[in-house]
C-alpha positions in Angstrom: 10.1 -1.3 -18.8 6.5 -1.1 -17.2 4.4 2.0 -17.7 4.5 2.4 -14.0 7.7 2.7 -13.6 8.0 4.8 -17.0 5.6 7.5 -16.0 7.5 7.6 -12.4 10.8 8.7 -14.0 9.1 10.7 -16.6 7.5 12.5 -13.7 10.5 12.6 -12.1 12.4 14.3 -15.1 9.3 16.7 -15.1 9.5 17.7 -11.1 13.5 18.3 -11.6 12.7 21.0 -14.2 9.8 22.7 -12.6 12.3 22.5 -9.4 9.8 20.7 -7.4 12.2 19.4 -4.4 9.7 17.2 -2.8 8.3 15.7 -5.6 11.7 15.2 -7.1 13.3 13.2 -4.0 10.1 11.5 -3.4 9.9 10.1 -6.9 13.8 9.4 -6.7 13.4 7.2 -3.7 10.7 5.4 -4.6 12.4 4.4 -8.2 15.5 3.9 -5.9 13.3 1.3 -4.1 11.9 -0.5 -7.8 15.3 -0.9 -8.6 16.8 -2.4 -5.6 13.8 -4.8 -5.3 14.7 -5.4 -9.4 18.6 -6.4 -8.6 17.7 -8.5 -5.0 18.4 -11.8 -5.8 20.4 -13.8 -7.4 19.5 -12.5 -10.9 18.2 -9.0 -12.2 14.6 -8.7 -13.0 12.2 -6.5 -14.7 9.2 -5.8 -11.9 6.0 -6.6 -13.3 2.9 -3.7 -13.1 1.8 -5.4 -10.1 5.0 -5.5 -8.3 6.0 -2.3 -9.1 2.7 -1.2 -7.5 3.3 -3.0 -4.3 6.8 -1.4 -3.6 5.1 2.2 -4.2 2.7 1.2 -1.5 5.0 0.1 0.4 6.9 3.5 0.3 3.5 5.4 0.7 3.0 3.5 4.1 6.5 3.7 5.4 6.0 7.4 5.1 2.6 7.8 6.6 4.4 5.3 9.8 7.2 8.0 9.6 4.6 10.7 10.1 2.6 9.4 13.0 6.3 9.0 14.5 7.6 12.5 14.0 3.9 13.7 15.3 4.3 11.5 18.9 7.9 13.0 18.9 6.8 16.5 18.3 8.1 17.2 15.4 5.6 18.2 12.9 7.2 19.6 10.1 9.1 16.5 9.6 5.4 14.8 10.3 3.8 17.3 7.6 6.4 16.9 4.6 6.0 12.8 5.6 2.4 12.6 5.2 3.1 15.4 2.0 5.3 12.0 0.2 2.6 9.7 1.0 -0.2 12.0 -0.7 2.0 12.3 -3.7 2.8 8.6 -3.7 -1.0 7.1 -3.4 -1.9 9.4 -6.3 0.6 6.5 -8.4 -1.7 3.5 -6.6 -5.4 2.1 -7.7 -8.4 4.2 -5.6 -8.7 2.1 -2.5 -11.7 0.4 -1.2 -13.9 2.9 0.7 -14.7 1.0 4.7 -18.6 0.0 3.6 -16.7 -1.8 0.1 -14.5 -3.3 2.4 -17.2 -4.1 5.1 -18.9 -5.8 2.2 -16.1 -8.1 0.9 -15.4 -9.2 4.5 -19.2 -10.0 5.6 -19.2 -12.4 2.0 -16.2 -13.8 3.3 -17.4 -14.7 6.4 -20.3 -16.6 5.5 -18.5 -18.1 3.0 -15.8 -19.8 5.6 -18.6 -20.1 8.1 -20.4 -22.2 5.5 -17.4 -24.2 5.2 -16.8 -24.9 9.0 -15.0 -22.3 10.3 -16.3 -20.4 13.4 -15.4 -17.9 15.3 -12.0 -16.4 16.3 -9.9 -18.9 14.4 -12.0 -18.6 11.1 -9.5 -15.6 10.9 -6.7 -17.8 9.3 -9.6 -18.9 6.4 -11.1 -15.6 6.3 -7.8 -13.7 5.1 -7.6 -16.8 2.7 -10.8 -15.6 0.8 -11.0 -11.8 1.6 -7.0 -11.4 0.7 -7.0 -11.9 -3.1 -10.1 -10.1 -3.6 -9.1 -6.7 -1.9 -4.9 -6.8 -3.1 -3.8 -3.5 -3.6 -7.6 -2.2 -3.0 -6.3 -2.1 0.9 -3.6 -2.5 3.5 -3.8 -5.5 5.5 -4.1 -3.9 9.0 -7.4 -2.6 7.8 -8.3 -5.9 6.1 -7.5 -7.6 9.6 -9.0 -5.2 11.5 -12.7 -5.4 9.6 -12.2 -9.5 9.9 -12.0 -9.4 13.6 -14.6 -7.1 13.3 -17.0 -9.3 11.9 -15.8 -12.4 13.2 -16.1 -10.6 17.0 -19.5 -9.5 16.0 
């Protein structure tokens, strides 16, 4: 079993006896998520570290999407516990890039495809190529493509 995933349900044992109810149904989802992600497939699987990681923040987004939803629709309690989930969540994830990190990693990249013949708009595709294994799990993607077309724009 990964120590991820070990320290979730160890948590989880630990928010059921303090009688935590929003840590307790948050953590129950998400392990509920590891372990249907584990059993898709044709065959059962162990996750690996970084796996498990990428289903957390996947969980963590889906509730911060949930929140800006229930926020439009007026509902802000449902919005508040929502963004409550994805605090919780992110404090299981690696400390993500800060925007100047970021900007950094993307300005490199940019020269890097620009010194290999790539230029302007459509550099995007060759961009993501070299920014995207540098930053995994250090950011989401729609801020990684955001800062690309930032940079390749300007």
């Amino acid at each position: 079993m990964t120590t991820l995933k070990a320290r979730l349900k160890d948590d989880l044992n630990a928010a059921i006896k303090d009688r935590d109810e929003l840590r307790s149904s948050t953590l129950r989802l998400t392990i509920a998520a590891i372990t249907k992600e584990e059993v898709a497939g044709k065959t059962k699987r162990e996750l690996t570290e970084d796996e498990v990681q990428k289903v957390i923040a996947k969980e963590a987004k889906k509730r911060r999407e949930a929140a800006d939803a229930f926020e439009q629709g007026g509902r802000t309690e449902s919005a508040e516990r929502e963004r409550a989930e994805g605090v919780l969540l992110d404090a299981y994830l690696p400390k993500q890039l800060s925007d100047e990190e970021l900007d950094g990693i993307v300005a490199e990249a940019v020269e890097e495809a620009r010194a290999a013949g790539a230029e302007g708009p459509r550099a995007m595709g060759a961009v993501m190529k070299i920014v995207n294994p540098k930053v995994a799990g250090l950011a989401e993607g729609g801020r990684v493509a955001a800062a690309v077309k930032k940079h390749l724009a300007g």
